[in-house]
C-alpha positions in Angstrom: 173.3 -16.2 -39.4 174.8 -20.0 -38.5 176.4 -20.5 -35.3 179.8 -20.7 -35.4 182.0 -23.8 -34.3 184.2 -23.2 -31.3 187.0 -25.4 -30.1 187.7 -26.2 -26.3 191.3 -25.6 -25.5 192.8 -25.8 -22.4 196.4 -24.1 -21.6 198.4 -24.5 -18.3 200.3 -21.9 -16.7 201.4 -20.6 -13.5 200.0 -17.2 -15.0 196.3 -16.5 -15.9 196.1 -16.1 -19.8 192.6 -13.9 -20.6 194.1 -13.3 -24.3 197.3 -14.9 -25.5 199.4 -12.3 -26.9 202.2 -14.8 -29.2 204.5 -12.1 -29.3 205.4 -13.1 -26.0 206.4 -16.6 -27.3 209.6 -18.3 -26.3 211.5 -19.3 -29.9 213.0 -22.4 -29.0 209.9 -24.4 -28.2 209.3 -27.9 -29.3 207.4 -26.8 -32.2 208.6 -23.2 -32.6 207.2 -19.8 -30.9 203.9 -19.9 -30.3 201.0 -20.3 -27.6 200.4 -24.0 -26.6 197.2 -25.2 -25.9 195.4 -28.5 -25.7 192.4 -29.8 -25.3 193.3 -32.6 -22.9 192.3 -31.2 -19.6 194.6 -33.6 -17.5 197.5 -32.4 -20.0 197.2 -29.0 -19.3 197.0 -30.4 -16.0 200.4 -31.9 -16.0 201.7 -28.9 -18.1 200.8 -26.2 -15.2 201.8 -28.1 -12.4 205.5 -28.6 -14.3 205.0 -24.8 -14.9 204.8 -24.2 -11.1 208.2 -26.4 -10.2 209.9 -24.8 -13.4 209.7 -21.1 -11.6 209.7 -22.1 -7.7 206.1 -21.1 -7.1 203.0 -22.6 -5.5 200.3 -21.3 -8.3 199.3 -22.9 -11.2 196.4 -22.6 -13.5 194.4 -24.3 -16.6 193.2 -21.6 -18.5 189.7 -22.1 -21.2 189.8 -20.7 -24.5 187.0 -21.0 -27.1 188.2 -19.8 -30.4 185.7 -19.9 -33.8 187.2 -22.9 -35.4 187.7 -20.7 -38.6 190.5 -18.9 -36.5 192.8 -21.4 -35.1 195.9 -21.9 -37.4 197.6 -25.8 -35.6 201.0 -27.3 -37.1 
């Protein structure tokens, strides 16, 4: 059987994120509801630490996702 291609993706948060559920998506998003990732490591960086101001807390974190590239759906 080949080896299927994965995709690096980072996603930062002030939550950690073992399986993104997009039900739990905010609607009025830049790009609509869904779950945000990059994979730009100093982005998600950025993203958590804005995260962390956004609800007054001193946690952040960049999550790692490796989805099969057959499985990712990106606008």
């Amino acid at each position: 059987m080949p080896e299927q291609k994965t995709k690096d993706l980072k996603h930062g948060s002030t939550e950690i994120v073992a399986s993104p559920y997009l039900k739990n998506s905010r609607r009025f998003l830049d790009f609509g509801p869904g779950f945000y990732t990059t994979n730009n490591g100093k982005m998600a960086e950025n993203w958590a630490r804005i995260k962390m101001e956004i609800n007054k807390t001193n946690v952040a974190y960049v999550n790692f996702y490796e989805p099969p590239v057959s499985r990712l759906n990106s606008k």
